[in-house]
C-alpha positions in Angstrom: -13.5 42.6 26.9 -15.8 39.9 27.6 -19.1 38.8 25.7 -22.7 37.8 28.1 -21.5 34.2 26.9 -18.0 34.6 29.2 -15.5 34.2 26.0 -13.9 37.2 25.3 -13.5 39.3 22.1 -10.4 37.1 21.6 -11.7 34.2 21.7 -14.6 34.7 19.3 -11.4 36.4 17.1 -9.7 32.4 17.5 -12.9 30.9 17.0 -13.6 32.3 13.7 -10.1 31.8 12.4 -10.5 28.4 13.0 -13.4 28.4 11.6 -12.4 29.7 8.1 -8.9 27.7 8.2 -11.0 24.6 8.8 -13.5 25.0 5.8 -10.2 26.4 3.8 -8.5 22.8 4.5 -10.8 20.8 4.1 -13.4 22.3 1.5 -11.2 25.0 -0.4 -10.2 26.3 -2.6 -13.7 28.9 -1.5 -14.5 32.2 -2.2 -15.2 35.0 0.7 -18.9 34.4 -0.4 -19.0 30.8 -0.4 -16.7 31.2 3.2 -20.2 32.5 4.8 -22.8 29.9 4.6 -20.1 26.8 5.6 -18.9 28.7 8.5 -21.6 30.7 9.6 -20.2 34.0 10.0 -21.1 37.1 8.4 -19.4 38.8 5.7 -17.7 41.2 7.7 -16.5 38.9 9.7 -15.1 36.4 6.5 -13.7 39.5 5.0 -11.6 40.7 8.6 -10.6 37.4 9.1 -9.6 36.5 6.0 -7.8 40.0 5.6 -6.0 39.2 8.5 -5.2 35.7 7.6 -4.4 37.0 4.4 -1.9 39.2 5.5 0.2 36.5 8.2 0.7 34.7 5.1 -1.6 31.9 5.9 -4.1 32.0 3.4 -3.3 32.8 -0.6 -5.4 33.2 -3.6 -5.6 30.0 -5.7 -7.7 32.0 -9.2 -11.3 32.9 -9.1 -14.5 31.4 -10.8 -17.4 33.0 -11.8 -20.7 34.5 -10.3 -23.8 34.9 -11.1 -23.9 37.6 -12.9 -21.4 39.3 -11.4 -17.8 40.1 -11.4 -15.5 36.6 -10.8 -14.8 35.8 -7.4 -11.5 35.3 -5.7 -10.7 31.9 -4.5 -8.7 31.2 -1.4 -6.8 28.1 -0.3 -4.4 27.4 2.7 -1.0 28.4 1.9 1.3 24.6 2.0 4.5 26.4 2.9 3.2 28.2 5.8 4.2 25.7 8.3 5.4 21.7 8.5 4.3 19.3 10.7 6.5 15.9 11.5 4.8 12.9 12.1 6.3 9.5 13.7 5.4 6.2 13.5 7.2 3.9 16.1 5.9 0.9 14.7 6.4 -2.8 15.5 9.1 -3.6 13.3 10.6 -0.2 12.2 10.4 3.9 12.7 8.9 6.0 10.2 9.4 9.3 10.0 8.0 11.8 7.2 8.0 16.2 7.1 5.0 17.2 5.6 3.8 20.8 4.7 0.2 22.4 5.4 -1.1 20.5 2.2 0.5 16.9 4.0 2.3 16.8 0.7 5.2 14.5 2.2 8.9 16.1 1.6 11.1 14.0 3.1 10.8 10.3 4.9 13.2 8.4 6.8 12.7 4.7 8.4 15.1 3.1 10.7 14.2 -1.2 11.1 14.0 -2.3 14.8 16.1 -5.1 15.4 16.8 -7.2 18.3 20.1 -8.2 19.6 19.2 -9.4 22.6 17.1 -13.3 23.6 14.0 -11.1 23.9 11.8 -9.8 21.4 11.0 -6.4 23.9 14.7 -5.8 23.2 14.1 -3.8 20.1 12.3 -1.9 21.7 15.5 -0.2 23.9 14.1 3.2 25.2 17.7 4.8 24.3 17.8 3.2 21.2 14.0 4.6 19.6 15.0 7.7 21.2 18.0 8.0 19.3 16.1 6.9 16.2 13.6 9.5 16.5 16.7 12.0 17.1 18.4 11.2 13.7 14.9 10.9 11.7 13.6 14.4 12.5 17.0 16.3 12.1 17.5 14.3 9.0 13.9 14.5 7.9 14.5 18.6 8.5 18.0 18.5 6.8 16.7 16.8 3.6 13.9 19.1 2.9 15.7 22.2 4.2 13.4 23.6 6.6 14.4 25.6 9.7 12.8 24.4 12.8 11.2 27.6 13.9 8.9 26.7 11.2 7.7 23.4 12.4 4.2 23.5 13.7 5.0 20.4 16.4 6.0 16.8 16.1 3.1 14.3 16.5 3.9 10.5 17.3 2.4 7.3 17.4 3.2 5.0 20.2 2.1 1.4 20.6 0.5 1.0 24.7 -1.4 3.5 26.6 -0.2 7.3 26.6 -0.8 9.4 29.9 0.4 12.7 30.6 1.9 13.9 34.0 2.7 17.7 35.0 6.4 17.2 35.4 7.7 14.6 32.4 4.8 15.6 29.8 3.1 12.5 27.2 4.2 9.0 29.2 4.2 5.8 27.5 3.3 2.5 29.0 3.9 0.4 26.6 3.3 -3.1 28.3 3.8 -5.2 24.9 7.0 -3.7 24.3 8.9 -3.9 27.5 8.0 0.0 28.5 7.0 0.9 31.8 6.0 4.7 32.6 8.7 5.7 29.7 8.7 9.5 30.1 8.9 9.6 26.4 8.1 13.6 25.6 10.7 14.7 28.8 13.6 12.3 26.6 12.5 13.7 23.0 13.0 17.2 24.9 16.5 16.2 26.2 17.7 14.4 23.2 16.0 16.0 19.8 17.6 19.8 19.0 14.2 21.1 18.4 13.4 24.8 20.5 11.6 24.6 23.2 8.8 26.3 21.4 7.9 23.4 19.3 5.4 21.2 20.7 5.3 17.2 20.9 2.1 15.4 20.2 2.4 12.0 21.5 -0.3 9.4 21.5 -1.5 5.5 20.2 -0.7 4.6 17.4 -4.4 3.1 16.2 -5.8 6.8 17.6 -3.5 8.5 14.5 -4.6 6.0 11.9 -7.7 6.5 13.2 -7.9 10.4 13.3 -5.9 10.2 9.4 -8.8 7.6 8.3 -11.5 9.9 9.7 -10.2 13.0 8.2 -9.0 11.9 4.6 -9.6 8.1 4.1 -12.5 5.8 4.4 -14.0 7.4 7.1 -14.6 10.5 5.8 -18.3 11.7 6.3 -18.5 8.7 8.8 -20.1 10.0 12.2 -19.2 7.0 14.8 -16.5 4.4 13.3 -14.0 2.4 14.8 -10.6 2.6 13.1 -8.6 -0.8 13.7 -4.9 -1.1 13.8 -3.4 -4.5 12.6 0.4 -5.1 13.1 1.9 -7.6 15.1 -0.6 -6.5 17.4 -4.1 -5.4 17.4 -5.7 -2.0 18.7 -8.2 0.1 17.8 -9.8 3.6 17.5 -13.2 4.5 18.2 -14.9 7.5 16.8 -18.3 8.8 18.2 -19.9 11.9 18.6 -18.5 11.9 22.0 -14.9 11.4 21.0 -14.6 13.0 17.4 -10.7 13.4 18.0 -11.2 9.3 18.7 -10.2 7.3 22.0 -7.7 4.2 21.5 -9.0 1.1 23.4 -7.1 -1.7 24.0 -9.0 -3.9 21.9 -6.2 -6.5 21.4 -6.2 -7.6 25.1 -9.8 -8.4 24.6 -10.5 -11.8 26.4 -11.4 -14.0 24.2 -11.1 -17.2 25.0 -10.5 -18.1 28.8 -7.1 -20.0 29.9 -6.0 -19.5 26.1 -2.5 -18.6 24.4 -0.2 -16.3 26.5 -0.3 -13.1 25.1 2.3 -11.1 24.6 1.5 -8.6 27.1 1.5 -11.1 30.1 -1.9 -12.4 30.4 -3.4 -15.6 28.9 -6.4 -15.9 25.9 -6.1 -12.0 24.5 -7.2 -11.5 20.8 -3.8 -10.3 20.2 -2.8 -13.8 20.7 -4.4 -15.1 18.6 -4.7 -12.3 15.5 -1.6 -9.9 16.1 0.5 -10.6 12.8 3.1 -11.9 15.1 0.6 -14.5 16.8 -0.5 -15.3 13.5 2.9 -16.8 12.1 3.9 -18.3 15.8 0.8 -20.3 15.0 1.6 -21.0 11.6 4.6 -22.5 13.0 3.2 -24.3 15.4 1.2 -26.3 13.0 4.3 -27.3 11.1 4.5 -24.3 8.4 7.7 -23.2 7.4 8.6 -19.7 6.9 11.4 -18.8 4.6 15.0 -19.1 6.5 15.6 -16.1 8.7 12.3 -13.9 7.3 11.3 -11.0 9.4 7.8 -11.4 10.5 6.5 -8.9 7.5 8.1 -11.4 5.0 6.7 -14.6 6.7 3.0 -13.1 7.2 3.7 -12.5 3.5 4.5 -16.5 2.8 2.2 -17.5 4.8 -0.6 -15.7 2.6 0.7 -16.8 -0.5 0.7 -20.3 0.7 -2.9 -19.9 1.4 -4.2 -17.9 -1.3 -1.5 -19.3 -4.0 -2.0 -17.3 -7.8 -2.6 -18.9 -10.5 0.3 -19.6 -13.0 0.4 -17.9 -16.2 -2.4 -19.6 -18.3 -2.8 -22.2 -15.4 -5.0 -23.1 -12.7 -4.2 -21.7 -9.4 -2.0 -24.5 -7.2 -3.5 -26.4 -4.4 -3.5 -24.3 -1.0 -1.3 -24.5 1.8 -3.6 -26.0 4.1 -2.1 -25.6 7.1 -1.7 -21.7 6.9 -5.3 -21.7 5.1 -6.1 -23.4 8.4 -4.9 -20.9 10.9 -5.8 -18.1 8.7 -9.6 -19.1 8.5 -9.7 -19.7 12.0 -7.8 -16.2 12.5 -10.6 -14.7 10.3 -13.4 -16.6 13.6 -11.0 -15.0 16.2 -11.2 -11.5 14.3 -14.7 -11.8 13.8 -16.0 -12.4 16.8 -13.6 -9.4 18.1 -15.2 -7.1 15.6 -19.0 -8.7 16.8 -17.8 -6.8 20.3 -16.7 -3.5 19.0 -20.4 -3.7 17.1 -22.3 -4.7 20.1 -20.9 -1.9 22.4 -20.5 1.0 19.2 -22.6 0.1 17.1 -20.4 1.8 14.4 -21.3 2.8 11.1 -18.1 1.9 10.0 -15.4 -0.8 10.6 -12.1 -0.2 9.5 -9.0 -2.0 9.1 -5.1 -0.7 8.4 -2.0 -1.5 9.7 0.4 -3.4 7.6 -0.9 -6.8 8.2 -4.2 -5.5 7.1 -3.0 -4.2 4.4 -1.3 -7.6 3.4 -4.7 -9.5 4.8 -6.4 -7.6 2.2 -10.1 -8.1 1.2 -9.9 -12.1 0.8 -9.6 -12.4 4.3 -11.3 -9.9 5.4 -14.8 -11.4 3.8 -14.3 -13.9 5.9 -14.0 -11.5 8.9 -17.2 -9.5 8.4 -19.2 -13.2 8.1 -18.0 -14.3 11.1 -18.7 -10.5 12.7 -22.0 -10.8 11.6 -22.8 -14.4 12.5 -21.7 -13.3 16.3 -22.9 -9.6 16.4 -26.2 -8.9 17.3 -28.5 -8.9 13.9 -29.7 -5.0 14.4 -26.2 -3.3 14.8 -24.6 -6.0 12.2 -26.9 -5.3 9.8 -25.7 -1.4 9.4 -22.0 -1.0 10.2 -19.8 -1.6 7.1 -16.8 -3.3 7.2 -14.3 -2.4 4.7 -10.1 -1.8 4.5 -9.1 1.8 5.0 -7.4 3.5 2.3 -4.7 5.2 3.2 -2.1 2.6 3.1 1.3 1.9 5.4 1.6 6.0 6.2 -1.6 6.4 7.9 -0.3 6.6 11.3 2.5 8.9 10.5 -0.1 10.8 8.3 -2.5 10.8 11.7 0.3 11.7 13.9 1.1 15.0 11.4 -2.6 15.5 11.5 -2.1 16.5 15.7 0.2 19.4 15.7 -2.3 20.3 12.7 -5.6 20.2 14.4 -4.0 22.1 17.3 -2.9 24.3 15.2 -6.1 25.1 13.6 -8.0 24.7 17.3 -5.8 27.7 17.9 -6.8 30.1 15.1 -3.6 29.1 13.0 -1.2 30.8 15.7 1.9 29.2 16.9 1.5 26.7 20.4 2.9 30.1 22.8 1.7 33.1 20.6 0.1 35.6 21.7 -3.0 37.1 19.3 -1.7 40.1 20.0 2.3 39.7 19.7 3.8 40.3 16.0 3.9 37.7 13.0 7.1 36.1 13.4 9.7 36.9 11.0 9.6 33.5 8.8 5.9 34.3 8.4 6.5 38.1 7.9 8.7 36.6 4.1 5.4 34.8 3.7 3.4 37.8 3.7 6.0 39.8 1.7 5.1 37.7 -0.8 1.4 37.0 -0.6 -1.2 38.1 -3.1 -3.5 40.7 -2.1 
């Protein structure tokens, strides 16, 4: 049947499902009465959908609270053990992957370092070695919590590089930083991880999942138009506008910003990730005669090179005399930074500016002070004057957190039904033990 609008009955059904789930998640525990106004749907309509939702095992009672006057009404919250989600970080220095449930209370995490053997850095970054990563994490990941994979709502994962997606070989990565050239990376997750066919993949940039996890749950919260930035050993970025709400990744570290500069990493010459990727930073550092400890990865010299800079004070003493050649680099880092922010404010004109990754996390708010003067000394003064610049709060799981969150909001976008389920086709029989033992 269809409705003057052209959806059909079922697709009013989906949209209210979502609606509910959606205020559930992110507002609940709510009562069928409070359900109404945030969603906009009658009380019939609450009450058959929450029945419904009720009855799949997807929704549970969480106690009641009192009326006005009136008997005490139910609360409802999303039930946490009615599905999992995986999510995958293929960061620049090690893969992350974490099992969470529908709450994203984590239950089991596994990381594998990326290490080079070969004379090239790119070499860690062997297709048939992060596949064979990501196979091990996710069957370990499944084996430690003990959940069956028919219960996984998808497997999202955060790539570094540009993600496209062709007909034949699914998400493809191209990944020109790392060495990867049109890696059909969902087609070799498909061959390689013993997931069913049912369960879907989510692949996408990294900065857009610590993006979409800030925007849901961290700083960004209640933000309308933000940009999320990602700094590792590169930069990138997210930017979040009414436009985009899910968020686009830009390739904000290959920014030009300083003609006939430093080769960047990714081939051409003068990027901002040349000059204020982690990795940059300590070649730099380097450069100008600082010395790393002996055989440090790149986490543990960005992590000397900061204490050099910002040295703490001794017990009962004053703080020793900076390092001044990494205070150097890192001040002129902090111009670099700046001025790339001044952009993302000149063309967004965000109301928020956020930074994560692990080397922003390490940065921290000393540097970043620095950062925002230099963003506003170059932005223009009407945009400058109202974005916020701040660290986001989620800490090193963010992206893994954000890539969870995309099987999730598919989920949800769906009316909480599985990626090839049918409205009309039976619960399946994991969900049927749910509903067993739901309260009614």
């Amino acid at each position: 049947m269809t409705v003057r609008s052209g959806r059909t009955v079922r697709d009013l059904r989906r949209e209210n499902r979502t609606a509910v789930l959606r205020r559930l998640y992110f507002d609940g525990p709510l009562s069928r009465f409070s359900l109404g106004p945030v969603t906009g749907l009658s009380s019939g309509s609450v009450s058959n959908v929450v029945a419904e939702l009720v009855a799949e095992g997807l929704v549970e009672e969480a106690g009641s609270v009192d009326s006005a006057g009136g008997r005490p009404r139910t609360l409802l919250r999303i039930r946490p053990d009615s599905g999992y989600m995986i999510g995958v970080d293929v960061g620049e220095t090690r893969i992350r992957v974490e099992l969470f449930d529908l709450a994203l209370t984590e239950l089991a995490r596994v990381e594998r370092p990326l290490e080079s053997d070969g004379p090239r850095r790119t070499d860690r970054y062997d297709v048939g070695v992060v596949v064979g990563h990501l196979r091990e994490g996710i069957a370990e990941v499944l084996d430690l919590a003990g959940i069956e994979t028919d219960r996984l709502l998808g497997v999202g994962v955060g790539v570094p590089g540009i993600v496209a997606g062709t007909p034949e070989d699914g998400a493809v990565v191209h990944g020109q930083t790392i060495g990867w050239d049109a890696v059909p990376l969902e087609r070799l997750l498909r061959a390689s991880v013993r997931l069913p066919e049912s369960v879907p993949y989510y692949i996408d940039n990294g900065a857009k999942t610590l993006g979409q996890a800030e925007m849901w749950f961290g700083a960004g919260r209640g933000a309308d138009n933000a940009v999320v930035v990602l700094f590792g050993s590169g930069v990138g970025a997210c930017v979040v506008t009414d436009d985009t709400r899910s968020g686009r990744a830009v390739e904000w570290g290959h920014l030009t910003v300083r003609v006939r500069g430093r080769r960047c990493r990714c081939g051409a010459r003068g990027c901002l990730e040349a000059y204020a990727g982690a990795e940059a930073l300590v070649e730099r550092w380097v450069e100008a005669g600082g010395e790393p400890p002996a055989g440090a990865d790149e986490e543990t010299a960005l992590t000397a090179m900061l204490a050099g800079a910002y040295p703490s004070p001794a017990d009962g003493g004053a703080a020793p005399e900076p390092d001044a050649t990494a205070l150097a680099v890192l001040e002129e880092t902090a111009e670099y930074l700046g001025a790339g922010f001044s952009d993302l404010i000149n063309l967004f004109q965000p109301e928020r500016i956020l930074v994560g990754g692990w080397a922003g996390i390490q940065l921290g708010v000393r540097f970043l002070d620095a950062v925002r003067a230099h963003a506003t000394a170059y932005a223009l003064a009407y945009p400058a004057a109202r974005v916020r610049v701040a660290l986001g709060t989620l800490g090193p799981d963010a992206v893994t957190v954000g890539a969870a969150l995309l099987p999730l909001a598919d989920f949800f976008a769906r009316g909480g039904r599985g990626a090839e389920a049918d409205p009309e086709e039976p619960v399946p029989a994991w969900r049927s033990t749910l509903r067993e033992r739901a309260v009614h």
